[in-house]
SEKE-184669 format. One record per atom (N, C-alpha, C): z negated, x negated, y. Coordinates in steps of 0.02 Angstrom, whole numbers, plus 50000, padded with zeros to 5 digits. Each point is the difference from the previous one (the first is absolute). Layout:
N
ZXY...
! end
This chain:
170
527725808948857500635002749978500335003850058500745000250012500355001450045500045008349983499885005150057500245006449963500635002750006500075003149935500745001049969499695009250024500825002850060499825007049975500015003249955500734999349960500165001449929499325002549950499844992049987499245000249957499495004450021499795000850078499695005550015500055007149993500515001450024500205007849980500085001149905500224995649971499824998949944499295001849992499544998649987499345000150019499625005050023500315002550055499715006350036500225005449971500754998949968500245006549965499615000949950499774996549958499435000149950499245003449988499794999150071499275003449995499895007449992500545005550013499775005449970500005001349925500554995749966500015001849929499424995549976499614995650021499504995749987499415005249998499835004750059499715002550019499825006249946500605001150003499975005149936499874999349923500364992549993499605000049940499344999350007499674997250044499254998049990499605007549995500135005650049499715004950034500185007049981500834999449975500245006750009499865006649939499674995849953499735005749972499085001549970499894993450028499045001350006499725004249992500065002250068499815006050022499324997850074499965005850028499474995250063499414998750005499854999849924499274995849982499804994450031501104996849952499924993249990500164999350079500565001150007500134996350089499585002750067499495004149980499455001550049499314995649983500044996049939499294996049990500254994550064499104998550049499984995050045499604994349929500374994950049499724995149956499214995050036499995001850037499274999350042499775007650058499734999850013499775003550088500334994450029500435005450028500244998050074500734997549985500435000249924500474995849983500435004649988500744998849991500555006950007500095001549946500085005249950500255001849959500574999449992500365000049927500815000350005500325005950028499805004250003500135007550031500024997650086499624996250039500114999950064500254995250006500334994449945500414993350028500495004049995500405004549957500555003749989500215002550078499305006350034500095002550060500084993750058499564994150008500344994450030500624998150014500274999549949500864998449968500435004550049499785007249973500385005750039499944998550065499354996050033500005001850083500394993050019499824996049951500754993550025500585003550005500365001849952500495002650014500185002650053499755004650033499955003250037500054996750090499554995950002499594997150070500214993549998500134995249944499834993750012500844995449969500185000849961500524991849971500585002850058500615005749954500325003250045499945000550056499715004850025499685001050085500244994450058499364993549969500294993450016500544996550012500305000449935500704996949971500325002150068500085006350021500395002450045499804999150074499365000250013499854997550071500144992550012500044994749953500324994049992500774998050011500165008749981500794999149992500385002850060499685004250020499975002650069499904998950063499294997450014499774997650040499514992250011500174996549923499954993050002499164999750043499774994650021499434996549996499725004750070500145003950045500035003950064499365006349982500365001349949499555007249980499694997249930499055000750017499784999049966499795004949937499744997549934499955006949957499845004150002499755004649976499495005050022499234996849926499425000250044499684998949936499845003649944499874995949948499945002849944499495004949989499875005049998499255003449973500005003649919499354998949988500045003749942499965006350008500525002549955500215008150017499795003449922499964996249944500305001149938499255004849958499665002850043499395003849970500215005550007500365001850081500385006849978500405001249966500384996349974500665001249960499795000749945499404997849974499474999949911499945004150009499635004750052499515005549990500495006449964499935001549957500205009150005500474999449932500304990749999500505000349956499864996749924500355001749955499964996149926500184991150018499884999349954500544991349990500525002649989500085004649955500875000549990500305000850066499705005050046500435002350019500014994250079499594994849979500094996650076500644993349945499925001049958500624994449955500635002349999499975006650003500595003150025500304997550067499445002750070500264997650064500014992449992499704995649968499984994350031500944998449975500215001349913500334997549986500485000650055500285008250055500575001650023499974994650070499365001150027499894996850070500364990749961499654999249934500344992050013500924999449987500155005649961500765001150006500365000950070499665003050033500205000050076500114996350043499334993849980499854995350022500564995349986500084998449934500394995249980500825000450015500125008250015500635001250011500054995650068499374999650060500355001650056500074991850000499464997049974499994992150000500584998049973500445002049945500584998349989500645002050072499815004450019500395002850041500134994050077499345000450002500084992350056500454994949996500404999249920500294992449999499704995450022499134999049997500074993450046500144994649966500324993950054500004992749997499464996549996500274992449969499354995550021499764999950072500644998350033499715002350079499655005450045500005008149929499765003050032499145000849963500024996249927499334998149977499484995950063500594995950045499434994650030500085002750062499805008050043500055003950032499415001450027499694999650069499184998849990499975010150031499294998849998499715008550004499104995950042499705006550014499414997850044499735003449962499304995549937499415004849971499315000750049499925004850004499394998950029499334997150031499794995349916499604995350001500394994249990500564998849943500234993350000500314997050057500155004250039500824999450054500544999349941500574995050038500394998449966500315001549937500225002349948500205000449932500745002449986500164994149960500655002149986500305007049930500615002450004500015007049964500114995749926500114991549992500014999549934499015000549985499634998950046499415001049976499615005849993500195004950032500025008150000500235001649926500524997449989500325002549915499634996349954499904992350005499514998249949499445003249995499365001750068499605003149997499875007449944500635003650031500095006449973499964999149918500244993949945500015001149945499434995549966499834994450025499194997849999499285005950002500265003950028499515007350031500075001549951500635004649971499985001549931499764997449933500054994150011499734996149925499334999750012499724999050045499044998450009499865007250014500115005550000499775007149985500225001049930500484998949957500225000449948499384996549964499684996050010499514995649983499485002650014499865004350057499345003449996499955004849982500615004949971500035005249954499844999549927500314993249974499554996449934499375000249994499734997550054499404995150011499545009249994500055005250046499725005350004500155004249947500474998949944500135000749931499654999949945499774991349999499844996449952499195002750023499665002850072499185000549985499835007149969500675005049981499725004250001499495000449923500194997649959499375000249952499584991049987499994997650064499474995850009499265001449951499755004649998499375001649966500085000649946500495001449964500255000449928500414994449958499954994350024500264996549964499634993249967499255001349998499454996149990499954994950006499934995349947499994992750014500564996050016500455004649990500964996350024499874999250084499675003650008499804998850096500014993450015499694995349956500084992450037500734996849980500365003149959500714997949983500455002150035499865005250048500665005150042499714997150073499284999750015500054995250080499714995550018500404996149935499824991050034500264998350067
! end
């Protein structure tokens, strides 16, 4: 499928109120249960989110727009353990919602064209990538964390749901 920005920002405008319904009134039982050792809780995909915002779609968008394929990204690191530590879910659903309002303002703000969708940028490991694949990326990211916020959801009463266990993970 060809990407439509429209449909994306569509999309992206969506995940905090998504977010919130799933999370925003739990409490941080639920969005601090890991669903294995070693696997993220919904509480640190949330702080994730926040450090995209922050470091990674935007950021990009603009070194693409700026300085085109010359200046490469900066890489990605995971930042998003400090941003968990100290805080509620609410209150990182709070920052995430404003950082993606910010976000979305400035991405509107770009006007870009199709010509400036097929605009290349230098990733790190991939080389090459164009900013329509930077924007698809950015809302694909969202839906497969959106998916592992379920997924780290649905184990928290794994032990309690007895013999339905072979009905919930076929």
């Amino acid at each position: 499928m060809t990407f439509q920005l429209p449909d994306a920002v569509a999309a992206l405008s969506r995940t905090p109120d998504v977010l919130d319904a799933l999370l925003g009134d739990l409490g941080d039982g639920w969005a601090r249960h890991r669903p294995a050792e070693g696997e993220w809780s919904a509480h640190e995909v949330v702080a994730h989110f926040i450090h995209g915002e922050r470091t990674d779609w935007i950021p990009r968008a603009r070194i693409i727009l700026e300085h085109g394929p010359e200046r490469p990204f900066t890489p990605f690191e995971h930042g998003h353990e400090a941003i968990a530590e100290g805080r509620t879910t609410a209150e990182l659903l709070d920052l995430f919602r404003t950082l993606r309002a910010e976000n979305l303002a400035a991405l509107r703000g770009f006007g870009l064209t199709d010509a400036d969708l097929a605009r290349e940028g230098t990733h790190p490991a991939f080389g090459p990538v164009t900013m329509g694949q930077l924007l698809a990326t950015w809302t694909t990211h969202d839906h497969v964390h959106l998916g592992q916020i379920t997924q780290a959801l649905a184990t928290r009463y794994t032990a309690a749901v007895g013999p339905w266990h072979a009905y919930l993970w076929e």
